[in-house]
C-alpha positions as a Markdown table, in Angstrom:
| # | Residue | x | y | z |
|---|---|---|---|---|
| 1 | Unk | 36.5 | 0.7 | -0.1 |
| 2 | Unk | 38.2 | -0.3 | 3.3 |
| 3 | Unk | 37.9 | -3.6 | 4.9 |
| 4 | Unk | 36.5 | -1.8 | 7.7 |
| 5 | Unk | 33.8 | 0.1 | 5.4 |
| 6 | Unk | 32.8 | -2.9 | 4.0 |
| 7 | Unk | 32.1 | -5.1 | 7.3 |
| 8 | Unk | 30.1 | -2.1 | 8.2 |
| 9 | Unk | 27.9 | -2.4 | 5.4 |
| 10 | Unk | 27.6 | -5.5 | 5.6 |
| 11 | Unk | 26.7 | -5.4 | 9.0 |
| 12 | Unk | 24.1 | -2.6 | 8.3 |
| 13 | Unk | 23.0 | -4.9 | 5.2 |
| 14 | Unk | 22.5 | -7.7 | 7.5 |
| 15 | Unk | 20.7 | -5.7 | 9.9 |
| 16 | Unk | 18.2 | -4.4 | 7.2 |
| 17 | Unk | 17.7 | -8.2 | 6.3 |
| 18 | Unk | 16.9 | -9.8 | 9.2 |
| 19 | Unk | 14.3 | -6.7 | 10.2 |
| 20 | Unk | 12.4 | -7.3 | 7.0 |
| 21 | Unk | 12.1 | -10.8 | 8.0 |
| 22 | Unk | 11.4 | -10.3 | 11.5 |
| 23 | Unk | 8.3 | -7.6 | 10.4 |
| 24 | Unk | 4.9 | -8.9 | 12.1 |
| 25 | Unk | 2.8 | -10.5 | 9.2 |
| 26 | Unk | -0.2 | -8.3 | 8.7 |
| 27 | Unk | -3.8 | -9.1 | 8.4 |
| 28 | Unk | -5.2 | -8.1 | 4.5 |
| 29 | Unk | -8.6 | -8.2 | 4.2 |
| 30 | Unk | -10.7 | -7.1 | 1.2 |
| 31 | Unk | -13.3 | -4.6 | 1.7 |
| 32 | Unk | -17.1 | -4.8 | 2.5 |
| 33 | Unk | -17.9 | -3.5 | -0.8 |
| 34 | Unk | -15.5 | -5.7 | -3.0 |
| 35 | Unk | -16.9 | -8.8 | -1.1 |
| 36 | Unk | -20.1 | -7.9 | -2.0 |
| 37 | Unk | -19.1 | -7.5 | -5.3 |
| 38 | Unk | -17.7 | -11.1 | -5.6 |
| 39 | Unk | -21.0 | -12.3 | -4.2 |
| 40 | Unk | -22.8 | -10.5 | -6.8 |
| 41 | Unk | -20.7 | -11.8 | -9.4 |
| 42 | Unk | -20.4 | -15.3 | -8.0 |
| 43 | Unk | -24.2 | -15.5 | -7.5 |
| 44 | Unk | -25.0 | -14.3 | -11.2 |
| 45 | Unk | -22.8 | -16.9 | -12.4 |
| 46 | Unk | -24.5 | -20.0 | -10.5 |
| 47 | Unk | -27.7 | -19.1 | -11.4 |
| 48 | Unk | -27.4 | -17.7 | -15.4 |
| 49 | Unk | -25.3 | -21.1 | -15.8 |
| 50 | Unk | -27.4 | -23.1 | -13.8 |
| 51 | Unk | -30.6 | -21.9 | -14.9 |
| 52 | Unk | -29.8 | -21.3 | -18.3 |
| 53 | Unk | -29.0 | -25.3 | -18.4 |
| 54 | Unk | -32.1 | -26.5 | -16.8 |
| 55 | Unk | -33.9 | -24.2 | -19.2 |
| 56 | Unk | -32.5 | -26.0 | -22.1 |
| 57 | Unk | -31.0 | -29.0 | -21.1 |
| 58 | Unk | -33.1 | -29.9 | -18.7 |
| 59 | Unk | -35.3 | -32.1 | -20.6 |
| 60 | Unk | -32.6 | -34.2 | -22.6 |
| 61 | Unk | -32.6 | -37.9 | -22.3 |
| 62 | Unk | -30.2 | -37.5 | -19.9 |
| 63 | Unk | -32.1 | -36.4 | -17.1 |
| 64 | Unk | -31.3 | -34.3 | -14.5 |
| 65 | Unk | -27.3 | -35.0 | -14.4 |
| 66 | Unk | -26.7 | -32.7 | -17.1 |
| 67 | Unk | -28.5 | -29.7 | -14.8 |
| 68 | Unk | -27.0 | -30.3 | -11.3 |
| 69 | Unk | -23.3 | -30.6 | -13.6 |
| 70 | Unk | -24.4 | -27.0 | -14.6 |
| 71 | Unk | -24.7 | -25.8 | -10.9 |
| 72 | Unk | -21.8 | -27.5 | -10.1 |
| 73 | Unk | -19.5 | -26.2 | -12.9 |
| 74 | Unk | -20.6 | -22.3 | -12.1 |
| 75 | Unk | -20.2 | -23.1 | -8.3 |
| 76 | Unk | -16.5 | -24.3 | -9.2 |
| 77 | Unk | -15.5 | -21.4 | -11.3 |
| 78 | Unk | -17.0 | -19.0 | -9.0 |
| 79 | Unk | -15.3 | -20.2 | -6.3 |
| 80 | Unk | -12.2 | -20.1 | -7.7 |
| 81 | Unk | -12.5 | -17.0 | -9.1 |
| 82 | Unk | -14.6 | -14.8 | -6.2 |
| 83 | Unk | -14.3 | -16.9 | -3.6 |
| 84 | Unk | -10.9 | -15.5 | -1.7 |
| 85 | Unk | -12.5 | -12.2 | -2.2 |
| 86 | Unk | -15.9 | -12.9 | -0.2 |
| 87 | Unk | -15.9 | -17.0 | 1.0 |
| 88 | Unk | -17.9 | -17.8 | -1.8 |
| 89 | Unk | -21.2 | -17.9 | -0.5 |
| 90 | Unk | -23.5 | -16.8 | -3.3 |
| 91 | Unk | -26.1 | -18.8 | -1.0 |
| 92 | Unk | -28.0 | -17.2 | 1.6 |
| 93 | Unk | -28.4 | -20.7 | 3.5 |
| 94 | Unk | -24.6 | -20.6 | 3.4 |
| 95 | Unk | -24.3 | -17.1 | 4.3 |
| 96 | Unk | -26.4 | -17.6 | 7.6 |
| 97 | Unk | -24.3 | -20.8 | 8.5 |
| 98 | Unk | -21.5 | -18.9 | 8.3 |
| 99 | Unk | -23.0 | -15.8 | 10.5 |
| 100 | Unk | -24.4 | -18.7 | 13.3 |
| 101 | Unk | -20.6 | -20.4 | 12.8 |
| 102 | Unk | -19.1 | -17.0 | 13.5 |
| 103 | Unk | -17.1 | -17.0 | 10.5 |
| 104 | Unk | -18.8 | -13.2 | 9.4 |
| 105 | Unk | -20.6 | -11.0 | 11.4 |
| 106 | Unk | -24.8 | -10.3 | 11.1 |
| 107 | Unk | -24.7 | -7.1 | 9.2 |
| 108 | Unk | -22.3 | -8.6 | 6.9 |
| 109 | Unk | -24.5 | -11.1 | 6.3 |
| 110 | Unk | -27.6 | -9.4 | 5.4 |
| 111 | Unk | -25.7 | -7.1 | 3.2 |
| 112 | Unk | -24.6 | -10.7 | 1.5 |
| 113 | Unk | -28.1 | -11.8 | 0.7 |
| 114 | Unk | -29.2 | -8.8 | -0.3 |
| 115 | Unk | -26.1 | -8.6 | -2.7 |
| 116 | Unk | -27.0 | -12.4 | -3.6 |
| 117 | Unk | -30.7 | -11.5 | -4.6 |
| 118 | Unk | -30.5 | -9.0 | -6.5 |
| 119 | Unk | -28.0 | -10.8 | -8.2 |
| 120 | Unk | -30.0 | -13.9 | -8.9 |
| 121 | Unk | -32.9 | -11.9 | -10.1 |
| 122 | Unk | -31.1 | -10.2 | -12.4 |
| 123 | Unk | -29.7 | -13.2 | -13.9 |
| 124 | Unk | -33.3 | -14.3 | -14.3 |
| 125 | Unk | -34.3 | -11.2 | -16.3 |
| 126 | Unk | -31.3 | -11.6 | -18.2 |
| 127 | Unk | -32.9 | -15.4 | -19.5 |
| 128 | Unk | -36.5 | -14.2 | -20.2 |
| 129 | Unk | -35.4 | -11.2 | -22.0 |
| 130 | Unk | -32.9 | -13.8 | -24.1 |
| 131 | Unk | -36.6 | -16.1 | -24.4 |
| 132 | Unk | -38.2 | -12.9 | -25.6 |
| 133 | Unk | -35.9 | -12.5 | -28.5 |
| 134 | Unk | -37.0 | -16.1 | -29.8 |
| 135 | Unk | -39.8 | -15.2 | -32.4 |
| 136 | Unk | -41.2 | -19.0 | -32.1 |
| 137 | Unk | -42.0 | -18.1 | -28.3 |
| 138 | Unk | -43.7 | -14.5 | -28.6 |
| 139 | Unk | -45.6 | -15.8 | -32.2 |
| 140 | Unk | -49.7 | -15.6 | -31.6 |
| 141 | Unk | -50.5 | -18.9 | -30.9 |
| 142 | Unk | -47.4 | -20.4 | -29.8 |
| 143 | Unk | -47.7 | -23.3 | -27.5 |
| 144 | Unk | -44.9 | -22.3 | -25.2 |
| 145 | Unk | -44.1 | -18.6 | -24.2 |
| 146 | Unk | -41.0 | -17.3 | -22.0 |
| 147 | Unk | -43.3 | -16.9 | -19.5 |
| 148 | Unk | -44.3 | -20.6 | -19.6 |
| 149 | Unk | -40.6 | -21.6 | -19.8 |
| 150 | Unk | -39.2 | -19.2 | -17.1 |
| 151 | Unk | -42.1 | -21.0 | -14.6 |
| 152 | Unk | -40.8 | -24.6 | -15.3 |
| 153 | Unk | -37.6 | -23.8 | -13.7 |
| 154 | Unk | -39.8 | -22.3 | -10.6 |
| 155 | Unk | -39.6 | -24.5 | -7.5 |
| 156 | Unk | -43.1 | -25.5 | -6.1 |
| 157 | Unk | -44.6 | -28.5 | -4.2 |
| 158 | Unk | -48.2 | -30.3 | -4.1 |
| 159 | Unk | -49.2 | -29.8 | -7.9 |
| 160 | Unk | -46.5 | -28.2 | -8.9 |
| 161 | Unk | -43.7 | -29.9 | -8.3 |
| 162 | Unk | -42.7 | -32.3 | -10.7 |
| 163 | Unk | -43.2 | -35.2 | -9.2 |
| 164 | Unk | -46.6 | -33.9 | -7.5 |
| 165 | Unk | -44.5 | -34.2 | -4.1 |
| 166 | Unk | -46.5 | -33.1 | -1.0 |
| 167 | Unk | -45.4 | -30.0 | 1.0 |
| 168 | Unk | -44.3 | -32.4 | 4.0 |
| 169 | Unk | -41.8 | -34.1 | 1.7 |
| 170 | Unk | -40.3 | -30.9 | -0.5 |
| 171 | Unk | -39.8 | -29.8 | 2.4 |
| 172 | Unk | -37.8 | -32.7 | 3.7 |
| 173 | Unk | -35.7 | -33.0 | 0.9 |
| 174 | Unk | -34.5 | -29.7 | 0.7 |
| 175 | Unk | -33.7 | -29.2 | 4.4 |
| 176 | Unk | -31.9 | -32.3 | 4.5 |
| 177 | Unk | -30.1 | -31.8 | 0.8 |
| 178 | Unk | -28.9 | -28.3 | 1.8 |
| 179 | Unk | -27.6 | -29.0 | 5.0 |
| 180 | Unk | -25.7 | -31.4 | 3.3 |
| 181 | Unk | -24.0 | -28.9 | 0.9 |
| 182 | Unk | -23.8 | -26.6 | 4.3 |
| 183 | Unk | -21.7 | -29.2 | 6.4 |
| 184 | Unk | -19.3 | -29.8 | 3.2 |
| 185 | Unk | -18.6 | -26.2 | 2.9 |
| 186 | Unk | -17.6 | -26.1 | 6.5 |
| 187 | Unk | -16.0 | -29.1 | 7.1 |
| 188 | Unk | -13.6 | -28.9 | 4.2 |
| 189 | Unk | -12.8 | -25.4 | 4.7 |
| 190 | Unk | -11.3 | -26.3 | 7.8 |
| 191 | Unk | -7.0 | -25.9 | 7.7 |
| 192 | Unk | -6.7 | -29.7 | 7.9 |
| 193 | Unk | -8.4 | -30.1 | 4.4 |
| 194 | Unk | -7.2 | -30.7 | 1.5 |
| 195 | Unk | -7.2 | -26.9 | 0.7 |
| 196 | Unk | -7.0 | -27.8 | -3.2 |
| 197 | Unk | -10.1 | -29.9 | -3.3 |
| 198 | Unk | -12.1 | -27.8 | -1.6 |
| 199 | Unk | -13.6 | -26.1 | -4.3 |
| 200 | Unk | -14.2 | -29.4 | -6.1 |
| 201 | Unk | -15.8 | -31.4 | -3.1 |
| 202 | Unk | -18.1 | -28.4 | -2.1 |
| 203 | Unk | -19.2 | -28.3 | -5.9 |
| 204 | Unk | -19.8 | -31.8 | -6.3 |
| 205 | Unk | -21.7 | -31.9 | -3.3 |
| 206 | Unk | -24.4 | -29.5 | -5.2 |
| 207 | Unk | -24.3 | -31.1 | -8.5 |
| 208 | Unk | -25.4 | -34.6 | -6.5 |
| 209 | Unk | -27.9 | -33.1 | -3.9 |
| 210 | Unk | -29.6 | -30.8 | -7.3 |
| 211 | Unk | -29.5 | -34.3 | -8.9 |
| 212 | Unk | -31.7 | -35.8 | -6.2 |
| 213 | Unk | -34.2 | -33.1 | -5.6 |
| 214 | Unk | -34.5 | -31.9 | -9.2 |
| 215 | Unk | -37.4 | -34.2 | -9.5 |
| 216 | Unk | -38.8 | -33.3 | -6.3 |
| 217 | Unk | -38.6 | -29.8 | -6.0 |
| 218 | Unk | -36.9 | -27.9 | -9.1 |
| 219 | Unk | -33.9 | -28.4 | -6.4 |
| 220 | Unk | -33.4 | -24.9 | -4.8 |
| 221 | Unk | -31.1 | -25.5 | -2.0 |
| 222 | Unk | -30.7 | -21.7 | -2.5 |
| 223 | Unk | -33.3 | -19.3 | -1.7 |
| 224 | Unk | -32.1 | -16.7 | -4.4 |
| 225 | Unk | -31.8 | -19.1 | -7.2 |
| 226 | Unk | -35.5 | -19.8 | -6.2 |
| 227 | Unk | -36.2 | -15.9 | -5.9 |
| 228 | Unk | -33.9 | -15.8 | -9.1 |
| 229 | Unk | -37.6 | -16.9 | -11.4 |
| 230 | Unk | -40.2 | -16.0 | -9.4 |
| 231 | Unk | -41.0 | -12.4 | -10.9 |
| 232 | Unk | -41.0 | -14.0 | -15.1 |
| 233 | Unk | -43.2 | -17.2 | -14.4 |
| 234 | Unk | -46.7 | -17.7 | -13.2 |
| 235 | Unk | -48.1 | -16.1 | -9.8 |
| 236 | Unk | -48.0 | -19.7 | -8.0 |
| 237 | Unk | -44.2 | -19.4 | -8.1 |
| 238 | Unk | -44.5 | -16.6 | -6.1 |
| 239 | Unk | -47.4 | -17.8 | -3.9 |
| 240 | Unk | -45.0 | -20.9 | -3.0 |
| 241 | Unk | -41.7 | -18.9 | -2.5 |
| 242 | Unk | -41.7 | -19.2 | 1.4 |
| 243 | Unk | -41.3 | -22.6 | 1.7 |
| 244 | Unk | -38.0 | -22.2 | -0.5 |
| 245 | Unk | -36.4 | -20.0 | 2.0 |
| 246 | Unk | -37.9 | -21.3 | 5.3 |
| 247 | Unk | -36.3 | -24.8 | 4.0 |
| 248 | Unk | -32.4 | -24.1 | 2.8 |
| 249 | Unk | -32.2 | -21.5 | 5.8 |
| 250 | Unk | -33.1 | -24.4 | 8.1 |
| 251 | Unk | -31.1 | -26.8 | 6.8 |
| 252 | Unk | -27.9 | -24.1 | 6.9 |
| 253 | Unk | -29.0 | -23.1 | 10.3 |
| 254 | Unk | -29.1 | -26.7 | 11.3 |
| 255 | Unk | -25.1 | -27.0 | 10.0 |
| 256 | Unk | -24.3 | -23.8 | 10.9 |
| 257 | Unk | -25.2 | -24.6 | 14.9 |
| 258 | Unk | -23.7 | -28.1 | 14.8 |
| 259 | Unk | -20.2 | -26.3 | 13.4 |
| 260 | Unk | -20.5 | -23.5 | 16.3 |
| 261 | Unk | -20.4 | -25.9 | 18.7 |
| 262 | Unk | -17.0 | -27.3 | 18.3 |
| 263 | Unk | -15.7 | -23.7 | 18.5 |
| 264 | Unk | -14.6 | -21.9 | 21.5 |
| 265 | Unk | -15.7 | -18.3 | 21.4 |
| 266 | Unk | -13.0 | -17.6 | 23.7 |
| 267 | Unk | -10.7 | -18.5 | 21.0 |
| 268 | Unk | -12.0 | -16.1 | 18.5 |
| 269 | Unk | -10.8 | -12.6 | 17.2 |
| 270 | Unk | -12.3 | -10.0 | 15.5 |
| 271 | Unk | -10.9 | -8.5 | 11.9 |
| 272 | Unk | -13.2 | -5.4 | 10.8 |
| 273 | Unk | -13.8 | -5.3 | 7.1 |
| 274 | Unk | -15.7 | -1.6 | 6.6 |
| 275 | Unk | -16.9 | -1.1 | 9.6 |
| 276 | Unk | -18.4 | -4.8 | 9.9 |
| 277 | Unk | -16.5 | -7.1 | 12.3 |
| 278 | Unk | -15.9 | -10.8 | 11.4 |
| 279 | Unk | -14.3 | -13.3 | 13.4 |
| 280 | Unk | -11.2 | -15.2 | 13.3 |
| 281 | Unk | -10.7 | -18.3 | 14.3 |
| 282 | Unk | -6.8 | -17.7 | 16.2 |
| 283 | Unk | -6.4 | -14.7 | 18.8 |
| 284 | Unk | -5.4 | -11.0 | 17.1 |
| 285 | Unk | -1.6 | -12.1 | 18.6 |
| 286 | Unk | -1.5 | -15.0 | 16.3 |
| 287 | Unk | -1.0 | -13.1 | 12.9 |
| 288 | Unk | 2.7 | -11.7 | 14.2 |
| 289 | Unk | 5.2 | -13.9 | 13.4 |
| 290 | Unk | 6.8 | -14.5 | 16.6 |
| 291 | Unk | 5.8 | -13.2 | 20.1 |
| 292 | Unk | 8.8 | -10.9 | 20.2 |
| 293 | Unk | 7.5 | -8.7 | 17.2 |
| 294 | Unk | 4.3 | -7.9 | 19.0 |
| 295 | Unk | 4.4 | -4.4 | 21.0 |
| 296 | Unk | 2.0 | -4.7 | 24.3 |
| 297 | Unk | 0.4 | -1.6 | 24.8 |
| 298 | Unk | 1.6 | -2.2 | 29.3 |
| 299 | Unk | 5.1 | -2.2 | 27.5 |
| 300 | Unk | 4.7 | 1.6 | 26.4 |
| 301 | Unk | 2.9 | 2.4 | 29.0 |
| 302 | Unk | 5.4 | 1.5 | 31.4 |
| 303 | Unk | 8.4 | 3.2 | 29.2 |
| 304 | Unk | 6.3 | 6.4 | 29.8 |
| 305 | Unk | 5.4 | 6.1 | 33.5 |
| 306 | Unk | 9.4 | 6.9 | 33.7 |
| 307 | Unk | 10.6 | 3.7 | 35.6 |
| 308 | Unk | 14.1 | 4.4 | 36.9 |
| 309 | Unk | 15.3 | 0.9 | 35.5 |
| 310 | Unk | 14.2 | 1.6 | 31.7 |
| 311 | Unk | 14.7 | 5.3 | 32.1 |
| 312 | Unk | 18.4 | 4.7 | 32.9 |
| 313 | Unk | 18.9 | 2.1 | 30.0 |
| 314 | Unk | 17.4 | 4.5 | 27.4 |
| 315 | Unk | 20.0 | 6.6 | 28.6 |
| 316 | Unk | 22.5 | 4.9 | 28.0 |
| 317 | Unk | 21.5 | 3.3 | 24.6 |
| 318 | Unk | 20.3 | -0.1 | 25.8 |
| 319 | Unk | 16.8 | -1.3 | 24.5 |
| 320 | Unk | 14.4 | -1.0 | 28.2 |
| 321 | Unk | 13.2 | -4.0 | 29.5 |
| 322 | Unk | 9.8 | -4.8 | 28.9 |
| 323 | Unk | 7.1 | -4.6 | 31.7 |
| 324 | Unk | 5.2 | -7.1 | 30.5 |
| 325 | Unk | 4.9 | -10.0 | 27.5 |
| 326 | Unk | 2.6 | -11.8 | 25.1 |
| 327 | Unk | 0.5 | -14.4 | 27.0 |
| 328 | Unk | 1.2 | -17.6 | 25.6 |
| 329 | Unk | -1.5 | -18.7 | 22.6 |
| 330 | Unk | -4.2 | -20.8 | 24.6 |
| 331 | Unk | -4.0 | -24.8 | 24.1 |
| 332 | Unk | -5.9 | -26.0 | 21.4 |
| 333 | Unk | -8.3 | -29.9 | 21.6 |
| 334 | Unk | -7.6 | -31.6 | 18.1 |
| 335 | Unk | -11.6 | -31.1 | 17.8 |
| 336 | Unk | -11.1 | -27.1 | 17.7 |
| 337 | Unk | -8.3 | -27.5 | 15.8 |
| 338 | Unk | -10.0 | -29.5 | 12.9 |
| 339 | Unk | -13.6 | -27.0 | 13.2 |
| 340 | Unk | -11.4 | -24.4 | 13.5 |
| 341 | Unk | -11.8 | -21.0 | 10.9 |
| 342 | Unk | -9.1 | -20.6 | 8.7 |
């Protein structure tokens, strides 16, 4: 091969190199139906762990540690596992916060709770039918039955809360204990986190706040880990169900507004996952990788309305000169950038 040759292939070589490198970065998103998937999956985990260790565990000499360890654990793996497929939520409180933080849009949400309940209630059929197998439970006379056991996880108030708390006070507890857990998802999902704790502080967070409303309430702090029992234990459970959604909703919703007030809605973009749009915290310009790799839709136009200036340098070879460019990314308060999306 000539010298000649070979500078040209280099050259050409080069040229492929540094157009690889220059590509715009593209936005991957996973779709509606694998998130709700992982939400599914994530949900099942945190309540057929959790459950399943208050159900046998939870009335050790050890108290209630061992129980919100067993929420915490499944929230950890889960997160880790699901949660870059869907955000981890397997929460509806968290799932609202997110929708009134404008980190997913409302019908995504909904479709998340729904995914999230049926989810939980079918981890709950999954422990009585396990309870069922247990011939010292269905025996004829048998002091405890899976019914009986399935309703001591249930969460209730007044008579029927462990600790004979008054409605005033369950509810108290678990508005204040959930948007808790809330404000820790959102605050250490934000880019200047510590990205690799993240799972670990948000699922400590719920092993301590189930540790300190256990006694209370059965510790819901999650609507369908309450729904999760309701249909297997005694028709109180059900009778007392509201208060277990009204409560962790209003505690996210609380976080939730708090978070959406350090965002600009200005700021925010739009990423459609199935036909749902969710919203980004930088502008749709931001995912290119520098300003000269995005093409503005004026440019084209103005190629096309034949201006004699570009029109005579595509003649000739030359790249035209384009009409108009990016704006510049808007300046950002070190409060946005900290409650930013990431």
């Amino acid at each position: 091969m000539s010298t000649a040759t070979a500078e040209t292939a280099s050259d050409d070589t080069s040229a492929l190199s540094k157009t690889s490198t220059s590509a715009p970065k593209k936005l991957v998103t996973p779709g509606l139906g694998a998130a709700l998937g992982a939400e599914a999956l994530g949900t099942f985990l945190l309540c057929f762990a959790g459950l399943g260790t208050a159900l046998w565990a939870g009335g050790s000499a050890a108290g209630t540690l061992p129980v919100g360890l067993g929420f915490g654990l499944a929230l950890l793996a889960g997160i880790v596992a699901f949660g870059y497929v869907s955000g981890g939520h397997f929460n509806p409180a968290v799932t609202l916060a997110a929708a009134l933080a404008g980190s997913v849009s409302w019908l995504t949400a909904l479709f998340y709770v729904i995914a999230q309940v049926i989810a939980g209630v079918f981890a709950g059929l999954v422990l009585f039918l396990s309870l069922r197998l247990f011939p010292a439970l269905t025996a004829q006379g048998a002091k405890q039955t899976p019914t009986t056991l399935m309703t001591s996880l249930a969460n209730g108030f007044d008579q029927h809360s462990p600790s004979t708390m008054p409605m005033a006070g369950v509810l108290l507890i678990e508005v204040v204990a959930t948007a808790i857990f809330v404000a820790v998802i959102l605050g250490s999902s934000r880019p200047k986190a510590n990205t690799v704790l993240v799972p670990l502080a948000i699922a400590a967070t719920l092993a301590a706040v189930i540790t300190v409303a256990l006694p209370l309430s059965n510790a819901s702090i999650n609507p369908a880990r309450s729904t999760a029992v309701v249909f297997f234990s005694d028709p109180w459970a059900a009778g007392q169900l509201w208060l277990f959604w009204v409560a962790p909703l209003l505690g996210g919703a609380l976080s939730g507004l708090v978070f959406r007030a350090f965002v600009v809605p200005a700021d925010l973009g739009t990423v459609v996952v199935d036909g749902s749009a969710s919203t980004l915290a930088a502008p749709p310009l931001a995912v290119a990788e520098d300003a000269a790799d995005v093409v503005v839709a004026s440019d084209i136009a103005g190629t096309n309305r034949g201006d004699s200036a570009n029109a005579g340098a595509g003649v000739k070879g030359e790249s035209p000169e384009p009409l108009t460019k990016p704006a510049p990314a808007p300046q950002r308060t070190e409060a946005q950038e900290f409650f930013d999306n990431p």
